[in-house]
VEXLODREN-311691 format. One record per residue: x, y, z of N, C-alpha, C, O, CB in turn; residue in three letters. Coordinates in steps of 0.001 Angstrom, whole numbers, padded with zeros to 6 digits, always signed. Glycine has a CB too. Example, Ala and Ser with C-alpha at 12.3 -4.5 7.8 and 13.67 -1.06 7.14 Angstrom:
2
+013190-005690+007800+012300-004500+007800+013200-003300+007800+014236-003319+008465+011308-004473+009046Ala/+012850-002250+007080+013670-001060+007140+012900+000030+007870+013409+001138+008039+014084-000598+005725Ser/
This chain:
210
+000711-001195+000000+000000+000000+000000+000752+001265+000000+001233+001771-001014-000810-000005+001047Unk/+000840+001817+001358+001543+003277+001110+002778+003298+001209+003307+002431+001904+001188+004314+001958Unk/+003693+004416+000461+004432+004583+000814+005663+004942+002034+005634+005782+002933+004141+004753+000321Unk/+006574+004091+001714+007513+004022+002886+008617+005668+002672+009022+006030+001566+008564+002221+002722Unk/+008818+006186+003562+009935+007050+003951+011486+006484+003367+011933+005940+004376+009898+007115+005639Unk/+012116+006389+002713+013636+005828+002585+014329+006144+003882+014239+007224+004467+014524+006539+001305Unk/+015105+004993+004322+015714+005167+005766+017169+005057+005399+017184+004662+004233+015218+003972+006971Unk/+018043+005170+005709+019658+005052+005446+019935+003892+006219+019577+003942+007396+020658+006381+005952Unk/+020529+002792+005791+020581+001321+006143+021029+001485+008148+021326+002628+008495+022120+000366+004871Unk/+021039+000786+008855+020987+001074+009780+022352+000564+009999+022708+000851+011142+019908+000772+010401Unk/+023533-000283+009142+024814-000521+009286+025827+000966+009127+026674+001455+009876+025097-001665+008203Unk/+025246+001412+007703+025809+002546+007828+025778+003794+009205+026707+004596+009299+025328+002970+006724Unk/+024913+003805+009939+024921+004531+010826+025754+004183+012284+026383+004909+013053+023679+004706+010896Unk/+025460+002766+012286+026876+002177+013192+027660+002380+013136+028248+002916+014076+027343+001273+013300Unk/+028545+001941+011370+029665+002266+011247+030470+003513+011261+031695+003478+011376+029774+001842+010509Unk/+029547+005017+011102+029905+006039+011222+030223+005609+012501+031274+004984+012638+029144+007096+010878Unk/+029352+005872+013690+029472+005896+015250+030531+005649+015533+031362+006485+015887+028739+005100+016014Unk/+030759+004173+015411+031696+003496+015480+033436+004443+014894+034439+004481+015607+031094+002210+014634Unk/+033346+004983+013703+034287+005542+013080+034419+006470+014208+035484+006393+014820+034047+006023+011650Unk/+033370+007520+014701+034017+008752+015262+033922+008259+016876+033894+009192+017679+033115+010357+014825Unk/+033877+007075+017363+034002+006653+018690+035205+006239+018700+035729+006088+019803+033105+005707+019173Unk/+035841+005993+017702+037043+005198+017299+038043+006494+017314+038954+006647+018127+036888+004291+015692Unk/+037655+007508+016128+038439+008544+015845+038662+009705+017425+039640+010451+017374+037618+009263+014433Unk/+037929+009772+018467+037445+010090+019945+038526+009666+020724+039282+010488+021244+036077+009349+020445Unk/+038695+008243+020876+039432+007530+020982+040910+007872+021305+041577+007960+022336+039207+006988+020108Unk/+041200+008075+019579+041892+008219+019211+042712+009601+019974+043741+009788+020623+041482+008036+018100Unk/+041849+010204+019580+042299+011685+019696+042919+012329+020930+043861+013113+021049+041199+012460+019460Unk/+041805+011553+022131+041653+011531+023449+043244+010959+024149+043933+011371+025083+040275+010544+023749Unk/+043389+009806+023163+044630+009418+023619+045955+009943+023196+047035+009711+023739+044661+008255+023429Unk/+045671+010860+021903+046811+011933+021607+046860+013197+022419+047996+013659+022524+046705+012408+020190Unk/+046184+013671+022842+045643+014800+023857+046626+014138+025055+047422+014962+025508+043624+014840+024224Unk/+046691+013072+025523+046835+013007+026897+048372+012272+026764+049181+012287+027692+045492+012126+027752Unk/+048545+011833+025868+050098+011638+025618+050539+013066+025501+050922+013442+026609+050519+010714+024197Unk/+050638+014022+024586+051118+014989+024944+051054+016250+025483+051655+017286+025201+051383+015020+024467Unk/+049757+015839+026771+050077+016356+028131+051358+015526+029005+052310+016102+029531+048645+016247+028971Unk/+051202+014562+029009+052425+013362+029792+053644+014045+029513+054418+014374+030412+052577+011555+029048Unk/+053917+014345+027916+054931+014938+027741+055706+016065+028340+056868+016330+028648+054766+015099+026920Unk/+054048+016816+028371+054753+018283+028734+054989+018680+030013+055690+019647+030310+054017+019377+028287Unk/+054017+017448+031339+053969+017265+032189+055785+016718+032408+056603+017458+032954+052713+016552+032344Unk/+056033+015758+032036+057576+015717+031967+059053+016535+031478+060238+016343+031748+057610+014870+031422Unk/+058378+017459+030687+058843+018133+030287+059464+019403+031614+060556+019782+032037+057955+018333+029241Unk/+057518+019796+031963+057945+020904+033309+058902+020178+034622+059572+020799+035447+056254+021502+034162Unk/+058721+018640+034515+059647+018008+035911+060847+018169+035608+061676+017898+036477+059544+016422+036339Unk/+061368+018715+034136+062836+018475+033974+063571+017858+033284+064751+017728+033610+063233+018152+034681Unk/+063048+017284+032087+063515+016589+031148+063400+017293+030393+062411+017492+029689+063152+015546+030878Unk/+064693+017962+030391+065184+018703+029015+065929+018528+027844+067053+018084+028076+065705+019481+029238Unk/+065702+018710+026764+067104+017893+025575+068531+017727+026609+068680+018173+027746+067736+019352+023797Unk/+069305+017080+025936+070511+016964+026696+071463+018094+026646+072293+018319+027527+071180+015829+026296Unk/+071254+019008+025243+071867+020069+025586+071463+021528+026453+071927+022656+026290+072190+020272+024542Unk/+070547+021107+027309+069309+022354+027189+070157+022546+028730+070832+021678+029284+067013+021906+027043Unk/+069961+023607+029099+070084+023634+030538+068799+024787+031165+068564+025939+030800+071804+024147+030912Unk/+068269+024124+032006+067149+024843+032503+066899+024413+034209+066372+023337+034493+065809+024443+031478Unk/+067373+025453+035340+067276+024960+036450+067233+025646+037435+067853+026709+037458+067971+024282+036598Unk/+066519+025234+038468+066225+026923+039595+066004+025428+040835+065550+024297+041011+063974+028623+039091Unk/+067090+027109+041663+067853+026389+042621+067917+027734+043663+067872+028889+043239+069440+025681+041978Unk/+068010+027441+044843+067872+028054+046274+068914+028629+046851+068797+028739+048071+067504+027176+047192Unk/+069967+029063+046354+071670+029225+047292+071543+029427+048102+070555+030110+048370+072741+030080+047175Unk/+072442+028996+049159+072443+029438+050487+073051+030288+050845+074208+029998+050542+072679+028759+051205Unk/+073038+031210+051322+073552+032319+052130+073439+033089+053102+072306+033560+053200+073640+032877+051760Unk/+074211+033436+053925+074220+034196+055626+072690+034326+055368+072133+034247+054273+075296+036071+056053Unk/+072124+034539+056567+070963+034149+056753+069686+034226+056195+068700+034772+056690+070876+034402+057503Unk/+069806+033425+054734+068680+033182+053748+069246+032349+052491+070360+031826+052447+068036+034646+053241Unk/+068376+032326+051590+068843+031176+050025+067860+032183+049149+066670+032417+049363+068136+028843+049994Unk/+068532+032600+048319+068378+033232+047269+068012+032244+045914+068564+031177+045646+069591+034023+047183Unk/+066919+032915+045139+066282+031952+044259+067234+032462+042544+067340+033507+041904+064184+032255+044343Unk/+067685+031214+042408+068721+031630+040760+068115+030765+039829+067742+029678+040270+070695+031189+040703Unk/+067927+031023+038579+067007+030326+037615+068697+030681+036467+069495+031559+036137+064904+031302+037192Unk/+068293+029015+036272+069661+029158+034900+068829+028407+033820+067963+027565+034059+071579+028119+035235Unk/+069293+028916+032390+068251+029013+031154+069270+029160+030493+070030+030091+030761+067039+030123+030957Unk/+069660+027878+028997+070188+028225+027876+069991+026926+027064+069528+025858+027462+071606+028745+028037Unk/+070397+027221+025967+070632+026012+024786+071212+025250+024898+070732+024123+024778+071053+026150+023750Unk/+072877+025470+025256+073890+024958+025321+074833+024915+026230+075528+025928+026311+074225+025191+024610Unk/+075132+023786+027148+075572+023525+028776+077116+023569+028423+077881+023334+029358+074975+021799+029645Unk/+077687+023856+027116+078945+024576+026822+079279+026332+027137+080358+026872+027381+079046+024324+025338Unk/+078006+026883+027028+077954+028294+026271+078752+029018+027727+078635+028506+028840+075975+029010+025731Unk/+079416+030059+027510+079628+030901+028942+078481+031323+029943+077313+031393+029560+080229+032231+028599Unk/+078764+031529+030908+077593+031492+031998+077728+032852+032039+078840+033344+031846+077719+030622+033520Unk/+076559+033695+032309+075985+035279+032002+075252+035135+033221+074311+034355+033367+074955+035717+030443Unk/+075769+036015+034215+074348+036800+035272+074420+037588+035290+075287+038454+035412+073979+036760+036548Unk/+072744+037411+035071+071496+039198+035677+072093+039633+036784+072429+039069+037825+069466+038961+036359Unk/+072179+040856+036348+072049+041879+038119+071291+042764+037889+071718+043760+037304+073437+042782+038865Unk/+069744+042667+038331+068245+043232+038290+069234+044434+039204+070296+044385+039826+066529+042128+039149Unk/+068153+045565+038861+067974+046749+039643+067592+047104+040496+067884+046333+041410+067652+047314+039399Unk/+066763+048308+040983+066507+048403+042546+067443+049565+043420+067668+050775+043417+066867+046846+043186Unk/+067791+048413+044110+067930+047442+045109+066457+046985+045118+065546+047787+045326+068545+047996+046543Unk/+066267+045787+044908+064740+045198+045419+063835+045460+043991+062614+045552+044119+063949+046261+047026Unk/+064492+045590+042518+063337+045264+041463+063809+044496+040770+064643+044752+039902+062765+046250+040632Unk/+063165+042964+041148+062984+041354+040763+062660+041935+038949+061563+042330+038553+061224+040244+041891Unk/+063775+041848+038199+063281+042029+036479+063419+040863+036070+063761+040946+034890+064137+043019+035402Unk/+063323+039472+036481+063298+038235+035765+062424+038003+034646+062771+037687+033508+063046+037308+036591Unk/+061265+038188+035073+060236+037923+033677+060940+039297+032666+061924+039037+031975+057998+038207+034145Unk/+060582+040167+032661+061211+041223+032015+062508+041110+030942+062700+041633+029844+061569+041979+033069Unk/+063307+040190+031761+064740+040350+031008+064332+038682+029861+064623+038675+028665+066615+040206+032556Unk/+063757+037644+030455+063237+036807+029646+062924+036973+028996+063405+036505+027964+062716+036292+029742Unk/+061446+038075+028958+060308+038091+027733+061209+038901+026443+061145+038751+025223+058607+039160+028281Unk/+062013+039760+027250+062676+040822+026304+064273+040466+025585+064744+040795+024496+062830+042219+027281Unk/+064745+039789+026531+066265+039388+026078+066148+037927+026349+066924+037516+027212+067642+040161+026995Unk/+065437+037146+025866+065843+035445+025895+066500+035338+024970+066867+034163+024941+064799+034306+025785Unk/+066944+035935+024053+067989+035739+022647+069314+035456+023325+070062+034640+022788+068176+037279+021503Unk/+069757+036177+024697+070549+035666+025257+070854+034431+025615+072036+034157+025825+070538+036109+025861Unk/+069686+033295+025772+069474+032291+025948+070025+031204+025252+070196+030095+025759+068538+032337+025967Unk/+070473+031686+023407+070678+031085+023211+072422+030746+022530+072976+029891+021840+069653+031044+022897Unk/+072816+032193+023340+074639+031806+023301+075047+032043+024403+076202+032415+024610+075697+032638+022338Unk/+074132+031864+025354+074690+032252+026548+074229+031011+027501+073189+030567+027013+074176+033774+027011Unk/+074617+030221+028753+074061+029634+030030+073712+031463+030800+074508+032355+031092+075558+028321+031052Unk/+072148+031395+030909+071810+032705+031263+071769+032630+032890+071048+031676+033185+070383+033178+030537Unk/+072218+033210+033940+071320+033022+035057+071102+034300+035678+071807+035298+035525+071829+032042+036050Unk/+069826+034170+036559+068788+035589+036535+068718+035085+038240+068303+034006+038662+066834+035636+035237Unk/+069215+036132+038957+069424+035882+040122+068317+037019+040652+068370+038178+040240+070992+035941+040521Unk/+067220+036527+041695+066478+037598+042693+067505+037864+043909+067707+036936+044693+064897+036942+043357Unk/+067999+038792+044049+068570+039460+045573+068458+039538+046332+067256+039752+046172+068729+040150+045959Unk/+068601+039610+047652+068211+039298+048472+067164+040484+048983+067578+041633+049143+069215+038864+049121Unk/+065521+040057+049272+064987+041203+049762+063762+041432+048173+062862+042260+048027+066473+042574+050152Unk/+064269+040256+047160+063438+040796+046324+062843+039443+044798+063568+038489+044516+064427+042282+045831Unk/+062057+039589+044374+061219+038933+043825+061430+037173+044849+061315+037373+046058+061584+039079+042019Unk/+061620+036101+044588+061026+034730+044778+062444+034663+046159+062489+033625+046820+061017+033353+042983Unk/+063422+035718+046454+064214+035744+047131+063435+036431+048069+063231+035467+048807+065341+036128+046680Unk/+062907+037254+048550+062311+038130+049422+061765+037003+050517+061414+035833+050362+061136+039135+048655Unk/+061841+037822+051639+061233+037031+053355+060719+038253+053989+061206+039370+054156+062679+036212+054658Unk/+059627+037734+054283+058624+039276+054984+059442+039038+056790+059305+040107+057384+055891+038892+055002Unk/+060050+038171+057531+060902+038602+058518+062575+038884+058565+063255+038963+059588+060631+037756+059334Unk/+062898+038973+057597+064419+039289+057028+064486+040694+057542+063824+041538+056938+064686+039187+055196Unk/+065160+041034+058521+065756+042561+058558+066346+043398+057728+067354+043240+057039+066533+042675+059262Unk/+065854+044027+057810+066026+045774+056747+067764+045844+057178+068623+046025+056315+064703+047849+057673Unk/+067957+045740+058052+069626+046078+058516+070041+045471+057418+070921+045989+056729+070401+045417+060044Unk/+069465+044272+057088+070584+042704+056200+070889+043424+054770+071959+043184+054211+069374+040649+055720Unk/+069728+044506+054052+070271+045325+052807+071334+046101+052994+071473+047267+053362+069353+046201+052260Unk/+071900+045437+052746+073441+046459+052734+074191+046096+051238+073956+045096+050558+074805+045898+054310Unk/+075120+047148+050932+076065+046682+050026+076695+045639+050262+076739+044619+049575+076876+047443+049788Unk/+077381+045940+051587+078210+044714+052003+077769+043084+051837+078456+042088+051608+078405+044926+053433Unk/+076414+043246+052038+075977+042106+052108+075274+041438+050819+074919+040267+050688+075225+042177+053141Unk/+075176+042462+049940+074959+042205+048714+075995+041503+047753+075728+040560+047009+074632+043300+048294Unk/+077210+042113+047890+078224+042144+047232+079124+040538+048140+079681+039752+047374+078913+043912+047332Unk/+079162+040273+049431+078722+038771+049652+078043+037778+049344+078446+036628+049170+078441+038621+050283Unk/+076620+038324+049236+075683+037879+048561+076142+037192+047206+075915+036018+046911+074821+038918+048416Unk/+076654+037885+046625+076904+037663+045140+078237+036992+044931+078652+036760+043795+076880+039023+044335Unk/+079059+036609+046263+079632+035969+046158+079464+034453+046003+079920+033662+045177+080084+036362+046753Unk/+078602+034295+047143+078302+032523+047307+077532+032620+045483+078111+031881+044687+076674+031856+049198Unk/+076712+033194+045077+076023+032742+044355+077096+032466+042991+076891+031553+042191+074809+033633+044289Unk/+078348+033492+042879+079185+033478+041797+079565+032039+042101+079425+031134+041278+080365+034638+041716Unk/+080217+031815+043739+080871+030473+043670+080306+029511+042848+080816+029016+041843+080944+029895+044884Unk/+078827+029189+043513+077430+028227+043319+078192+028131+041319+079049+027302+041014+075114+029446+043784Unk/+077761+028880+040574+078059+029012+039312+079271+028330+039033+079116+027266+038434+078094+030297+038958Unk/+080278+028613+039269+081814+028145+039070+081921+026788+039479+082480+026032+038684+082897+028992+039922Unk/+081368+026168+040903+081311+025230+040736+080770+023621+039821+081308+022578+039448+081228+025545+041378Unk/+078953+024456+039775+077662+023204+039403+078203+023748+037621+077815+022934+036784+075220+023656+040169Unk/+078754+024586+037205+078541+024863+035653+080139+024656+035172+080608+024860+034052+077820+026637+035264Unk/+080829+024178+036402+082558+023745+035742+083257+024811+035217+084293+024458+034654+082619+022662+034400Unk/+082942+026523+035209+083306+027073+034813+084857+028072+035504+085243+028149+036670+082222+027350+034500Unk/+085242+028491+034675+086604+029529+035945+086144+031006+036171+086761+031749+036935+088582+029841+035093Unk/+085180+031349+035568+084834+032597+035663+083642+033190+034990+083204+032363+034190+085804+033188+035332Unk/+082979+034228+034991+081374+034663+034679+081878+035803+033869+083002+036286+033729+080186+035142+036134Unk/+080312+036185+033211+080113+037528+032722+079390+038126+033572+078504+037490+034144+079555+037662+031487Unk/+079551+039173+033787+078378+039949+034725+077800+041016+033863+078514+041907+033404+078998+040717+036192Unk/+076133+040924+033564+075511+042152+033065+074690+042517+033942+073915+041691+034424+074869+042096+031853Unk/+074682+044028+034394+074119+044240+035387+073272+045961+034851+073723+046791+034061+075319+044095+036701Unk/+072175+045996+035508+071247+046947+034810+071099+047547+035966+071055+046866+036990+069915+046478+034032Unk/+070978+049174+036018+070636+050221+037224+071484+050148+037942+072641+050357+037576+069494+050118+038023Unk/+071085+049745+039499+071888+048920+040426+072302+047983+040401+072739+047627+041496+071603+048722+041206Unk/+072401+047372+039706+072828+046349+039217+073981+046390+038627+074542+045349+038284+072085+045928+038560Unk/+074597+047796+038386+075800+047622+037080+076724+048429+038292+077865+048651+037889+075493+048642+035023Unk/+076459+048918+039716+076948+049420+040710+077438+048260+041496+078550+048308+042022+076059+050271+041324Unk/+076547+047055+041624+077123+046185+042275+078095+045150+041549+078820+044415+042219+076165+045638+042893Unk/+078084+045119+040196+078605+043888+039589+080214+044870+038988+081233+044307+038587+077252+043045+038118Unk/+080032+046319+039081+081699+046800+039253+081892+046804+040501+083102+046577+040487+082192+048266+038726Unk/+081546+046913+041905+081986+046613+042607+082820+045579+042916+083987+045634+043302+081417+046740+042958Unk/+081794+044180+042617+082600+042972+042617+083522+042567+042265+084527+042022+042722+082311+042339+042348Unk/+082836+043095+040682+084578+042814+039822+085445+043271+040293+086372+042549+040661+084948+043321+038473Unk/+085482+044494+040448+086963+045443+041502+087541+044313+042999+088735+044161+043257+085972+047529+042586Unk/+086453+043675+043771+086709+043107+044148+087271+041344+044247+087899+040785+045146+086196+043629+044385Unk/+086844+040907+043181+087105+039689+042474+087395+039694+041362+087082+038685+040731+086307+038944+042467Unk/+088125+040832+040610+088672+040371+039279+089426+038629+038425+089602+038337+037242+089697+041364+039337Unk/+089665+037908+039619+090012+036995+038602+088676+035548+038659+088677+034440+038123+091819+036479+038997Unk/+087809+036144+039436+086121+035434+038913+085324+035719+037988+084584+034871+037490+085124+035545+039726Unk/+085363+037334+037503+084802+037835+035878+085376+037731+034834+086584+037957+034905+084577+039061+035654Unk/+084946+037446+033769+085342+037878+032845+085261+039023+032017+086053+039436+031170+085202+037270+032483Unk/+084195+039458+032392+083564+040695+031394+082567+041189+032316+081928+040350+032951+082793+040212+029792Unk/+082259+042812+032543+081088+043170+032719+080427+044119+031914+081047+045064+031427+081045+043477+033765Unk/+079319+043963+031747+078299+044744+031157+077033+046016+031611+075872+045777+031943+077761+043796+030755Unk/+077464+046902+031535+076336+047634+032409+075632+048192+031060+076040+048636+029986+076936+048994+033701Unk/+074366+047945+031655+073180+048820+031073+072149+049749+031862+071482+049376+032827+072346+047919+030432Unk/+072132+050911+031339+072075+052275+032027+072652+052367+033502+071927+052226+034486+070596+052721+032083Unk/+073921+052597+033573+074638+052559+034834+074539+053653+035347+074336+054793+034930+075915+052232+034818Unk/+074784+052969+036768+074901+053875+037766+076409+054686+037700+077476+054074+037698+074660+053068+039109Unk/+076323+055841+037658+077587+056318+037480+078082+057449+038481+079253+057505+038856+077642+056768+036142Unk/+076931+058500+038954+077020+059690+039780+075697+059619+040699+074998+060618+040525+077115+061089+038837Unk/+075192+058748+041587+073821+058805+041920+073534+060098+042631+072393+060546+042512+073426+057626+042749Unk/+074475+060811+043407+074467+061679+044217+074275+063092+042582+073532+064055+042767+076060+061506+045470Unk/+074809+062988+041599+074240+064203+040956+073528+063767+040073+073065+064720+039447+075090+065156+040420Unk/+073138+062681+039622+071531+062375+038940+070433+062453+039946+069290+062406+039492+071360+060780+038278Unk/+070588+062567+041259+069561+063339+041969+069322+064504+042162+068238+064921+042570+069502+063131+042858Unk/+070525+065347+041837+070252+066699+041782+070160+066828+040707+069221+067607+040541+070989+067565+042280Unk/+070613+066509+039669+070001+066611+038343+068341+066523+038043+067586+067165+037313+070638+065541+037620Unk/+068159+065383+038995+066516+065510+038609+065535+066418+039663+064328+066294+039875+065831+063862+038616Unk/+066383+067252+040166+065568+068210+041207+065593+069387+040433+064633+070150+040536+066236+068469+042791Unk/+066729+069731+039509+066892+071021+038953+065608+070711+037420+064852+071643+037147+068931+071360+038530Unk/+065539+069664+036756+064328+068908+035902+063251+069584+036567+062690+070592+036136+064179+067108+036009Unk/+062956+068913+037762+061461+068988+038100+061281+070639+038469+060343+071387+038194+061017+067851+039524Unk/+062673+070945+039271+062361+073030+039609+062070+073395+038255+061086+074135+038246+064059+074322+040246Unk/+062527+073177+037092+062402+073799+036024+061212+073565+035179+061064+074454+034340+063427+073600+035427Unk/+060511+072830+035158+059554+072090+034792+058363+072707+035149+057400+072932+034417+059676+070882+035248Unk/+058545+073058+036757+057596+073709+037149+057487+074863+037446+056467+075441+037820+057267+073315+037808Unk/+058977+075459+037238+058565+076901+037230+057796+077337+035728+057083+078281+035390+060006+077840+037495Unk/+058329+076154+035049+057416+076545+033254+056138+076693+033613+055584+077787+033503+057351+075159+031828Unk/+055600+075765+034019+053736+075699+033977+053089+076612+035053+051903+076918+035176+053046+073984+034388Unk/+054277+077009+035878+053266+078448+036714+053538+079056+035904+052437+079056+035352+053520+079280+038213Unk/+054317+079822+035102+055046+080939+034502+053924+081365+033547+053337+082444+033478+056539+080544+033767Unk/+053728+079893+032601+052599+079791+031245+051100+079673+032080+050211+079340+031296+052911+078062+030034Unk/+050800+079792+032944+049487+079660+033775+048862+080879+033969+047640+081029+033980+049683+079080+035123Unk/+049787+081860+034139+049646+083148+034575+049142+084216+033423+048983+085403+033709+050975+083524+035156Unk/
């Protein structure tokens, strides 16, 4: 009698299922293999030439946090000396200079008093030069020893390029080279420099106000 509706065989509709339960599957288990990976990856399995490692130094009373980052566990060893006193530029010098990363063993040291190094009961007395420039001793050793090397580069930015000529002056045969970027050179008349800026500045905008 009447007409039937055409139905699409009911194998074919399995076998799709089947295809994208299969292809699901599939996928699900590529997804999670290379999470495993990357999950192993963040524990520390790095190519063999890679060097990537953050570590605690110890020193007079605290451990300072040093992150070392490069291509090649040949390359000369390069440390940050962030600014401040007390401005942690790690992400900063990464996002902006990781090119260093890749002819250099980079390491990006927090100071004591500042970014992943900082202790909210650490005494204010403990910022000192003196103790900075100690400071930066154990951590130079730390380097010379775990990286087999005889001696560092030091690039040091702001305060940073105040303490790493210090050192050198004081340890010349542990550097090899230092690097300052925008150094400290006269702090006592770049502060009066920027008082005579701002007097002048503002005697403009009363002057033009009037």
């Amino acid at each position: 009698g009447s007409a039937r509706e055409p139905r699409a065989p009911a194998r074919h509709k399995g076998t799709s299922t089947k295809h994208m339960r299969v292809s699901l599957r599939t996928n699900v288990r590529t997804v999670a293999a290379a999470a495993l990976l990357a999950l192993a990856g963040c524990a520390g399995s790095a190519p063999a030439r890679e060097v990537a490692q953050s570590v605690r130094v110890p020193v007079e009373g605290g451990r300072l946090y040093l992150e070392l980052r490069g291509a090649d566990r040949s390359a000369p060893v390069l440390l940050w000396l962030h600014g401040g006193p007390g401005g942690a530029e790690r992400p900063l010098f990464r996002y902006f200079n990781a090119d260093l990363e890749r002819h250099f063993r980079v390491a990006y040291l927090d100071q004591r008093g500042a970014g992943r190094s900082f202790h909210p009961k650490a005494p204010a007395s403990d910022l000192t030069i003196r103790r900075h420039l100690d400071d930066l001793d154990e951590v130079v050793q730390h380097l010379l020893v775990t990286q087999s090397v005889d001696r560092v580069i030091l690039l040091g930015h702001s305060w940073g390029t105040l303490l790493g000529m210090l050192y050198a002056y004081e340890h010349p045969k542990k550097v090899s080279a230092m690097v300052s970027v925008a150094p400290v050179v006269s702090p006592l008349r770049n502060q009066q420099e920027q008082v005579e800026f701002v007097r002048h500045r503002a005697t403009e905008e009363v002057m033009s106000a009037r």
